[in-house]
DSSP file (Angstrom, degrees, kcal/mol; ACC not computed):
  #  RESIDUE AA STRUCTURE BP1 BP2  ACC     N-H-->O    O-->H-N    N-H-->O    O-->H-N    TCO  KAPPA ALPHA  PHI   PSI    X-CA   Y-CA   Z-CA
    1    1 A X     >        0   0    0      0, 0.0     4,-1.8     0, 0.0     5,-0.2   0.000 360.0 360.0 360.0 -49.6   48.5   -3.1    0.9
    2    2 A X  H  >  +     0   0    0      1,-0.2     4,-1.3     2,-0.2     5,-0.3   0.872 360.0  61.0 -50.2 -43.4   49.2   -1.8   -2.5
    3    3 A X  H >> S+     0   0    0      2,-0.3     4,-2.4     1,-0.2     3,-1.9   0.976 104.8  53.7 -40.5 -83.4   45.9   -0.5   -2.8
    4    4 A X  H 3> S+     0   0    0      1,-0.3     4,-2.3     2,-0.2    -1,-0.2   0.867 109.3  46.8 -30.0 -46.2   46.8    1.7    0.3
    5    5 A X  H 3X S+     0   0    0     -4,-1.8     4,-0.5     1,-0.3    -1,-0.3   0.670 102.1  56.4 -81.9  -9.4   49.7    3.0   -1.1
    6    6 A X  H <X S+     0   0    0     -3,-1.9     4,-2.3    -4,-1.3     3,-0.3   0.758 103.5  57.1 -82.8 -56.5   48.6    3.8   -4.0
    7    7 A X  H >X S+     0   0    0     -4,-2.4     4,-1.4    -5,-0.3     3,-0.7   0.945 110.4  53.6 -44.2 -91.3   45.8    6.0   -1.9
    8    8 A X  H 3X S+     0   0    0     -4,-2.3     4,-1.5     1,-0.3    -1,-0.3   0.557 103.4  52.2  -8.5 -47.4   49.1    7.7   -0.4
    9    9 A X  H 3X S+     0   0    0     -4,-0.5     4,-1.3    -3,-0.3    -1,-0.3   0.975 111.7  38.6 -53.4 -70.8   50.3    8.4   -3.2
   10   10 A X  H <X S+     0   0    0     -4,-2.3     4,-1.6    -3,-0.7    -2,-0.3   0.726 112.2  58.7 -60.4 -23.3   47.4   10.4   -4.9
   11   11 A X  H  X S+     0   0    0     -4,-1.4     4,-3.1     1,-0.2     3,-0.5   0.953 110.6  45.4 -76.1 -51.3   46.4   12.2   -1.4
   12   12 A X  H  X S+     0   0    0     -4,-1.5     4,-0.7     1,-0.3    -2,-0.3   0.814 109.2  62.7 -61.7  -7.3   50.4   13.7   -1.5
   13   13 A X  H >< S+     0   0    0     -4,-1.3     3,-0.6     1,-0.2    -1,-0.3   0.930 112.4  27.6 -71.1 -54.6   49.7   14.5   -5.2
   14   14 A X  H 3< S+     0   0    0     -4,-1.6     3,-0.3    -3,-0.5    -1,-0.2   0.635 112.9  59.7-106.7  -4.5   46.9   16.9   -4.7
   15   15 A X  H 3< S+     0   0    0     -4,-3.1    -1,-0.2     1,-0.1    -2,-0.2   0.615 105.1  58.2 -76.1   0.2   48.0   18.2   -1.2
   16   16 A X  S << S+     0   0    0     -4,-0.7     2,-0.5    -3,-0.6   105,-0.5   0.188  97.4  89.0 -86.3  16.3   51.6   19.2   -3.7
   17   17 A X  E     -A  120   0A   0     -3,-0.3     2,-0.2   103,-0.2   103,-0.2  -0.969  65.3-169.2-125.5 151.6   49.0   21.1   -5.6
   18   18 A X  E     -A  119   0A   0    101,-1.9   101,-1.8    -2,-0.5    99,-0.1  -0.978  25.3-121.5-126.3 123.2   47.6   25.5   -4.9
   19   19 A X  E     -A  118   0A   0     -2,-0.2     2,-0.4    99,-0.2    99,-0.2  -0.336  25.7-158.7 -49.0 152.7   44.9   27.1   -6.2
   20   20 A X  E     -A  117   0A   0     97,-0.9    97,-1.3    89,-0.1    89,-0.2  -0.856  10.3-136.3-171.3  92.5   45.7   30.1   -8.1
   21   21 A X  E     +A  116   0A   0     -2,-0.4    95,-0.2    95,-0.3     3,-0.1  -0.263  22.3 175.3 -76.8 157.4   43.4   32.6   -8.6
   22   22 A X  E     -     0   0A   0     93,-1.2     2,-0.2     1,-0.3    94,-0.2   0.690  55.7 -26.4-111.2 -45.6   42.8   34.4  -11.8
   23   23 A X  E     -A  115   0A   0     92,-2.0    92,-1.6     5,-0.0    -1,-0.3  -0.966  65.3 -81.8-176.4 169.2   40.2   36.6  -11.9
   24   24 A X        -     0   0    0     -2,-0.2    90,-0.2     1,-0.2     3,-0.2  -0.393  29.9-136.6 -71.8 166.3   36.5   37.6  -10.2
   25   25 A X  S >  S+     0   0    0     88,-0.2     3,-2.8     2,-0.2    -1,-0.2   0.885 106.0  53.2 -39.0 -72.5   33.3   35.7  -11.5
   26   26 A X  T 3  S+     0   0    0      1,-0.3    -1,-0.1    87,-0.2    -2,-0.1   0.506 104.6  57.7 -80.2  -1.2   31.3   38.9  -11.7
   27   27 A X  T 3  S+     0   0    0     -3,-0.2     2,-0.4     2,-0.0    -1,-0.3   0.302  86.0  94.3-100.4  21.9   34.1   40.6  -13.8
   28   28 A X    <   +     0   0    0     -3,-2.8     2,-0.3    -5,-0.1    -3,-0.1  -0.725  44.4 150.2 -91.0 133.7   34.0   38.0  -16.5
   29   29 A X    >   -     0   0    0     -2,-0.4     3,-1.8    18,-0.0     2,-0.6  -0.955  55.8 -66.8-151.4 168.1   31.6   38.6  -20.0
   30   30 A X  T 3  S+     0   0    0     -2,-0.3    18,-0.2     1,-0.3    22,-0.0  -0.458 125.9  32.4 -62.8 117.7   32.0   37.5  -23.5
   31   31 A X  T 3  S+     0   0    0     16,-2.8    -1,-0.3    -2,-0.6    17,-0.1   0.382  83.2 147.4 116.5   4.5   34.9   39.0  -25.4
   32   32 A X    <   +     0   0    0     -3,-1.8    15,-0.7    15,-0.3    -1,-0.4  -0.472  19.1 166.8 -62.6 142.2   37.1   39.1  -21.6
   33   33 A X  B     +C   46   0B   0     13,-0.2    13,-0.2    35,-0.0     2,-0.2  -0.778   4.9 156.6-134.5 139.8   41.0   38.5  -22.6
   34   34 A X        -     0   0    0     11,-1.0    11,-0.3    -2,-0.3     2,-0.2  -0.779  30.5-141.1-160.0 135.6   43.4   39.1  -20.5
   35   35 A X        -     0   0    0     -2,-0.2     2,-0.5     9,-0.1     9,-0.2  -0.585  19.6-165.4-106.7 148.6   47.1   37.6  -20.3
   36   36 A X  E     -D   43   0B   0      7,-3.3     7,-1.9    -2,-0.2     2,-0.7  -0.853  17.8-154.5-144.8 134.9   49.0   36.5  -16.7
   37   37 A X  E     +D   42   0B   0     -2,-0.5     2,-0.3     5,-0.2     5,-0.2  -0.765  23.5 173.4 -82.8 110.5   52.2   35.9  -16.0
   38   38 A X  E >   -D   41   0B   0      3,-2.2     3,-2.0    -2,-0.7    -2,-0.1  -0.957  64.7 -47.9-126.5 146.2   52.4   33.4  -12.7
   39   39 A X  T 3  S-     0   0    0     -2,-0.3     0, 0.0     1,-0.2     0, 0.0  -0.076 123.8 -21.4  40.5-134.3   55.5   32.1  -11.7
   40   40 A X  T 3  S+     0   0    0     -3,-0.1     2,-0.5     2,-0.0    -1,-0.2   0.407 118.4  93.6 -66.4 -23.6   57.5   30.5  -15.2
   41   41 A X  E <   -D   38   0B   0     -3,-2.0    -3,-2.2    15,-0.0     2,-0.6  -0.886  60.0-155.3 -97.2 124.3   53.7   30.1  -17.4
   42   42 A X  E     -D   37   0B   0     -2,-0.5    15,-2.7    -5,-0.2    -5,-0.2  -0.931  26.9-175.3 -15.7  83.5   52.4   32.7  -19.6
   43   43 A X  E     -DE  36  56B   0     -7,-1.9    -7,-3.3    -2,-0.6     2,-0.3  -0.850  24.4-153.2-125.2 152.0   48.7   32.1  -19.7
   44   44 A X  E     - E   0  55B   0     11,-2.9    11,-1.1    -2,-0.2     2,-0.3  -0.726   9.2-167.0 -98.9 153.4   45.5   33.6  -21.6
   45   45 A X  E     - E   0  54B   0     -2,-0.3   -11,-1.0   -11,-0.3     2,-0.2  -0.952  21.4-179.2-151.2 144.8   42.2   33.3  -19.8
   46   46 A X  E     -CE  33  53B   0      7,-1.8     7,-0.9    -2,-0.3   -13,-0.2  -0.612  27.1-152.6-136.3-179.1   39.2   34.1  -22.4
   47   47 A X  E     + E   0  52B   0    -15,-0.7   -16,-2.8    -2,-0.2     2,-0.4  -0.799  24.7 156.2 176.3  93.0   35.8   34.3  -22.4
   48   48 A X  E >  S- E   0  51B   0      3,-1.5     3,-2.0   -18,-0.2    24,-0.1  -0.996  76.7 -17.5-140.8 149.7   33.6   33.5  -26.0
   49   49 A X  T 3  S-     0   0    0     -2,-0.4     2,-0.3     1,-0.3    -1,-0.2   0.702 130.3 -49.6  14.7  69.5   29.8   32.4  -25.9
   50   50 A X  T 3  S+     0   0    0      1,-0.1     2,-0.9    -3,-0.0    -1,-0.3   0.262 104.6 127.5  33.7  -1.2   30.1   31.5  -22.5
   51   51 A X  E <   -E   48   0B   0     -3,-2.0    -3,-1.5    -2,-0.3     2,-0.3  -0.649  46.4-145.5-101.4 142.5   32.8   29.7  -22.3
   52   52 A X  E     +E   47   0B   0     -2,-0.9     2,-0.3    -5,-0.2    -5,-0.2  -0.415  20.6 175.3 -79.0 137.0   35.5   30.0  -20.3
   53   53 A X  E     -E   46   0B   0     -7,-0.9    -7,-1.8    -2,-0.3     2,-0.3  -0.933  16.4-175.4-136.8 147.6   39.5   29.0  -21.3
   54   54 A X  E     +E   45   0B   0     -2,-0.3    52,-1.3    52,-0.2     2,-0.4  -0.957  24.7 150.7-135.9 141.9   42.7   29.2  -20.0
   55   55 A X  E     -EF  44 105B   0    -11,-1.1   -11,-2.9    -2,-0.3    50,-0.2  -0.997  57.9 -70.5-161.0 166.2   45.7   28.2  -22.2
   56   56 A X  E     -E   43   0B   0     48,-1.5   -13,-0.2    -2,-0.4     4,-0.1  -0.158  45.5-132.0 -67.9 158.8   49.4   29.0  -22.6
   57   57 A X  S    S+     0   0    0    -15,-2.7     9,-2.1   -21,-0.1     2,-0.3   0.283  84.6  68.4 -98.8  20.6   49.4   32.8  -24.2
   58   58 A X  B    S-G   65   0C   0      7,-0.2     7,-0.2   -16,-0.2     5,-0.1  -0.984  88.3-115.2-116.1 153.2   52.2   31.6  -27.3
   59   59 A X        -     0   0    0      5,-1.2     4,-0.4    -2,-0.3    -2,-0.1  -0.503  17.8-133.1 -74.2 150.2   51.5   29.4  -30.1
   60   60 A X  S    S+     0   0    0     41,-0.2    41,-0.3     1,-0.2    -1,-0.1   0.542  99.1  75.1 -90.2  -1.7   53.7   26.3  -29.7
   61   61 A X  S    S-     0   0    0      1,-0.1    -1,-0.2    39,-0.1    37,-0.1   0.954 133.8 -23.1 -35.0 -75.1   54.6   27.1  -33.9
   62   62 A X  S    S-     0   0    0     -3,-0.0    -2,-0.2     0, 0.0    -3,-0.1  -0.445  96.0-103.2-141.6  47.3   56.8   30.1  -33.5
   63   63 A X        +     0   0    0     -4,-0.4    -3,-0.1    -5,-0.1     3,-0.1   0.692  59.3 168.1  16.9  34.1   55.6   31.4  -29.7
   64   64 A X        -     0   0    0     -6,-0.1    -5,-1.2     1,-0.1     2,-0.4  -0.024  43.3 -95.0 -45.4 166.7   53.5   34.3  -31.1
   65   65 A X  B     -G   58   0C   0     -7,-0.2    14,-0.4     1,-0.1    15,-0.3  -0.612  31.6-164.9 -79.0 139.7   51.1   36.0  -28.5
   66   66 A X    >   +     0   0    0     -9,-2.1     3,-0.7    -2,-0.4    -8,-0.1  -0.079  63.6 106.4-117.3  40.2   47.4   34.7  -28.4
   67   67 A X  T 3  S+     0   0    0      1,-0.4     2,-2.2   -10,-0.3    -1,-0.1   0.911  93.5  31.8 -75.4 -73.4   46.1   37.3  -26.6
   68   68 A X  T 3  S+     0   0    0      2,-0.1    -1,-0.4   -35,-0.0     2,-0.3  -0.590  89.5 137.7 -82.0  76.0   44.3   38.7  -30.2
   69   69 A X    <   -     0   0    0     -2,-2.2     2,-0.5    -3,-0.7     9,-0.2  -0.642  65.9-116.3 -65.3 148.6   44.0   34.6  -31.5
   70   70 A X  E     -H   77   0D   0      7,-2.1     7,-5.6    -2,-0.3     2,-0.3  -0.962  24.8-155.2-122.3 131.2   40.6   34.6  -32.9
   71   71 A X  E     +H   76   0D   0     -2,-0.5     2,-0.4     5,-0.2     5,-0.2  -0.846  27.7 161.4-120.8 109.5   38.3   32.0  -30.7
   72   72 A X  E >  S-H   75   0D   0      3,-1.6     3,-1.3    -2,-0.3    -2,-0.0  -0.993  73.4 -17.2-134.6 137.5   35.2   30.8  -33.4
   73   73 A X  T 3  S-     0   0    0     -2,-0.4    -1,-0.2     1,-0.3     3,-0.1   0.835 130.9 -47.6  26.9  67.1   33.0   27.3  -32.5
   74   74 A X  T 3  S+     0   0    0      1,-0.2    13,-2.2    12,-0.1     2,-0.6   0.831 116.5 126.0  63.9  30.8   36.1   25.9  -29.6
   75   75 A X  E <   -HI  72  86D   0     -3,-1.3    -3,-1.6    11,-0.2     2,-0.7  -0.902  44.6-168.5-124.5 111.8   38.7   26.8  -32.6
   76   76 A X  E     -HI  71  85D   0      9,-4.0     9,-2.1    -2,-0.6     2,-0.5  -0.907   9.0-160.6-108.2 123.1   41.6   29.3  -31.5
   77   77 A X  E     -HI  70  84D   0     -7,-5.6    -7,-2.1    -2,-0.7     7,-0.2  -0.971  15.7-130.6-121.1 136.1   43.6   30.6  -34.3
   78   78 A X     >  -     0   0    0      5,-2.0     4,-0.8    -2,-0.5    -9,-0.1  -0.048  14.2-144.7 -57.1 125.2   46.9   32.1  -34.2
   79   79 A X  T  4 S+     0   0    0    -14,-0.4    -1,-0.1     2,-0.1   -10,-0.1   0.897  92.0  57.9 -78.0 -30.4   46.9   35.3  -36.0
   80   80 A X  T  4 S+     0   0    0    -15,-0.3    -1,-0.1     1,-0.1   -11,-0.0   0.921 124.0  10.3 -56.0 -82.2   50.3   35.0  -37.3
   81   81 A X  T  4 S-     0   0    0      2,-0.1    -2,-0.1     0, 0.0    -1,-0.1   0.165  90.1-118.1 -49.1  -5.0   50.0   31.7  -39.2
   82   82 A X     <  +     0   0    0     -4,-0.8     2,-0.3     1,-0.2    -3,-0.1   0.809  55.7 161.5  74.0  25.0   46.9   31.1  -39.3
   83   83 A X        -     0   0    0     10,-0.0    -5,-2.0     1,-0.0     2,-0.3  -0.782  27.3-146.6-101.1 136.2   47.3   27.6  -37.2
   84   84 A X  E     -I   77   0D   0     10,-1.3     9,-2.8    -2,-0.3     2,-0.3  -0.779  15.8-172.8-126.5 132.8   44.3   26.4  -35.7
   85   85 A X  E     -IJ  76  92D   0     -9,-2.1    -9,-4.0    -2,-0.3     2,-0.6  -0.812  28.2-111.1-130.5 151.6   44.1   24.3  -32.0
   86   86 A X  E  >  -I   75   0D   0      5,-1.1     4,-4.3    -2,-0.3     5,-0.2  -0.882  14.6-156.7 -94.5  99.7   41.0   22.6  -30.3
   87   87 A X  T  4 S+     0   0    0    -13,-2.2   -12,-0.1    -2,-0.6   -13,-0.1   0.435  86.4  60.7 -82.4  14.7   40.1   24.2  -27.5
   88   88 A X  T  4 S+     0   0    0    -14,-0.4    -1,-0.3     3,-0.1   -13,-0.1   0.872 131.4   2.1 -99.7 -49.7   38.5   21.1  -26.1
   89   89 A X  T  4 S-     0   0    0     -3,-0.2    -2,-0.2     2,-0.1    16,-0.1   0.476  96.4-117.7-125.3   4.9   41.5   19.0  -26.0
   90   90 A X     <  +     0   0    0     -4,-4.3    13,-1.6     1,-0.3    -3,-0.2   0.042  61.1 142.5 100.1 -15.1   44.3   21.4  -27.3
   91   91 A X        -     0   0    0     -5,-0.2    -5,-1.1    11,-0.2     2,-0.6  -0.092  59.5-106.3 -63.6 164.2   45.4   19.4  -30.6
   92   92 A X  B     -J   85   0D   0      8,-0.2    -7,-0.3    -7,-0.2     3,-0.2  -0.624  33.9-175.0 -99.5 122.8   46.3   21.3  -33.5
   93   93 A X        +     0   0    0     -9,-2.8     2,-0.6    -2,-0.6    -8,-0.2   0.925  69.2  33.0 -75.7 -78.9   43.5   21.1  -36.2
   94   94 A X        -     0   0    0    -10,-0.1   -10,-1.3   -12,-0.1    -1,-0.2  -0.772  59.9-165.1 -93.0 114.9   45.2   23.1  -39.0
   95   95 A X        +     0   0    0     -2,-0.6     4,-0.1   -12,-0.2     3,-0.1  -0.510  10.3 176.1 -71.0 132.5   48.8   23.3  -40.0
   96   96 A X  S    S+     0   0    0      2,-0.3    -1,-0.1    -2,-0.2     3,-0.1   0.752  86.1   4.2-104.7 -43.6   50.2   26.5  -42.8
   97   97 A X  S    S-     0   0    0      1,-0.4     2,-0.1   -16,-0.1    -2,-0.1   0.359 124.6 -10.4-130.6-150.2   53.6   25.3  -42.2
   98   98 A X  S    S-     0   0    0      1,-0.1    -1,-0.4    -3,-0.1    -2,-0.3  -0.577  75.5-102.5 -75.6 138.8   55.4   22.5  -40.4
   99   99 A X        +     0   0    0     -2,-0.1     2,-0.1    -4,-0.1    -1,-0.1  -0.485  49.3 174.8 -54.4 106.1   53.2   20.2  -37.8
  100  100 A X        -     0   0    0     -2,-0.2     2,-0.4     1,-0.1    -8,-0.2  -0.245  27.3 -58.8-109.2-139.6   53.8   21.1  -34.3
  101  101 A X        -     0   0    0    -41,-0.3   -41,-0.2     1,-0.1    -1,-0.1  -0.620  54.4 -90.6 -90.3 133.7   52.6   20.3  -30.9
  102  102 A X        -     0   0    0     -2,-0.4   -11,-0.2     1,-0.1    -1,-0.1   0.121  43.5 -96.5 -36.9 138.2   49.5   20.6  -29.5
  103  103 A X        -     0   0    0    -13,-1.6     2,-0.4   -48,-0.0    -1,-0.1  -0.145  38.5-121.7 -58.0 147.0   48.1   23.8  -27.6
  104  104 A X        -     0   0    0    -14,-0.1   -48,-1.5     2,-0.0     2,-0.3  -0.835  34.0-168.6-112.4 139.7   48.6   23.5  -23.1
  105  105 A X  B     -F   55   0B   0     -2,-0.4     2,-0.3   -50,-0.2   -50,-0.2  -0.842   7.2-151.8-148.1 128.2   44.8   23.8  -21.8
  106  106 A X        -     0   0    0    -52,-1.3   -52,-0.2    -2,-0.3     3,-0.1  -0.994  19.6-115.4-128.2 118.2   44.6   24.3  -18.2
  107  107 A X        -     0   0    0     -2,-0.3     2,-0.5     1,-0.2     9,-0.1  -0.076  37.6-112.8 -65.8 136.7   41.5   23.0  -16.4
  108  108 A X        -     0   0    0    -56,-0.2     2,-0.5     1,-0.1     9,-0.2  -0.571  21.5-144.7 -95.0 160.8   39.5   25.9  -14.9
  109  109 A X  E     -B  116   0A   0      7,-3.2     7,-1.0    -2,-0.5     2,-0.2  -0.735   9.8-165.3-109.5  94.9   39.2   26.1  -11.6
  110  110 A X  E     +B  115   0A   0     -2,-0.5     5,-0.2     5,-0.2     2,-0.1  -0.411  22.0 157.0 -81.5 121.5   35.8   27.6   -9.7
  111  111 A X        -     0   0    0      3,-2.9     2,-0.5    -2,-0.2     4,-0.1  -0.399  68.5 -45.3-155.3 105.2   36.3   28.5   -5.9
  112  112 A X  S    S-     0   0    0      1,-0.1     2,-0.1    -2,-0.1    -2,-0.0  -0.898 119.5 -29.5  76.0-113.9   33.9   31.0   -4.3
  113  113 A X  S    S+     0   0    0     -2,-0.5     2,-0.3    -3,-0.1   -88,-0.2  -0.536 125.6  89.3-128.0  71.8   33.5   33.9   -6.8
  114  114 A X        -     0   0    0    -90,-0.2    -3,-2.9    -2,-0.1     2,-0.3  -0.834  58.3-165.4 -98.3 148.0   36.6   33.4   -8.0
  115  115 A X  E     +AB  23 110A   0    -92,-1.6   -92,-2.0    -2,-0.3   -93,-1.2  -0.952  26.3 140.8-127.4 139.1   38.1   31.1  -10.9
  116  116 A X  E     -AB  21 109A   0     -7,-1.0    -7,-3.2    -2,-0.3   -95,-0.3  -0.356  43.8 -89.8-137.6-148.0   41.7   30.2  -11.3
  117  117 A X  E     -A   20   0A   0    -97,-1.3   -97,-0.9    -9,-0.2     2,-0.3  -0.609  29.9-113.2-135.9-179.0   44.0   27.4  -12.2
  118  118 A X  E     -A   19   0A   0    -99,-0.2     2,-0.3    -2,-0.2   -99,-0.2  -0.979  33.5-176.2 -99.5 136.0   45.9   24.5  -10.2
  119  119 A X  E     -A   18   0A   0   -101,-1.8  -101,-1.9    -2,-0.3    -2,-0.0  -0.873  27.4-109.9-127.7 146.7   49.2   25.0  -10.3
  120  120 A X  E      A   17   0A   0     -2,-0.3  -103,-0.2  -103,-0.2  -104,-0.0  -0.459 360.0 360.0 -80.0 164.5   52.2   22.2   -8.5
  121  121 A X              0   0    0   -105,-0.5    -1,-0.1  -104,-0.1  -104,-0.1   0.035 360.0 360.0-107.0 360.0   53.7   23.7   -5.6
């Protein structure tokens, strides 16, 4: 029985959840930036040696913008401070200043020739 409910649980999880497209496939290349305001989130969605990112668009330091962050080998650094996040799991490699919190990385989402985000409902 638990086992069931547990099932129940995770099915309402992801029907609570909407895709939210971001932008076409076929307009994406290396060097794409582009910032979007959905709902309450502030997000970058990037494009560097083929890969694709989406992550919140202030550093969690002092909320500068990271639209112009310079993205080198999965390393986004904040042009203000120079503080450097892992764009594989969001943690902050290098500190100038006081240690904060790690960088919000949002999983991308492919559906049709679109990519987007999931976002709760």
């Amino acid at each position: 029985m638990p086992r069931s409910n547990k099932s129940w649980i995770i099915c309402n999880a992801a029907a609570a959840m909407r895709f939210q497209p971001l932008e076409k496939l076929i307009n994406l290349s290396d060097g794409y930036s582009r910032q979007f305001k959905i709902d309450n989130l502030q997000l970058v969605l990037t494009q560097r040696m083929g890969e694709i990112h989406i992550f919140e668009a202030n550093c969690p330091h002092r909320s500068h913008s990271l639209s112009s962050a310079v993205i080198d080998a999965g390393i986004l650094r904040c042009p203000l401070h120079g503080y450097e996040f892992s764009l594989a799991d969001g943690r902050l490699l290098h500190a100038t200043e006081e240690r904060c919190r790690g960088l919000r990385l949002y999983p991308v989402i492919y559906r049709g020739n679109e990519l987007g985000l999931m976002l709760e409902d």
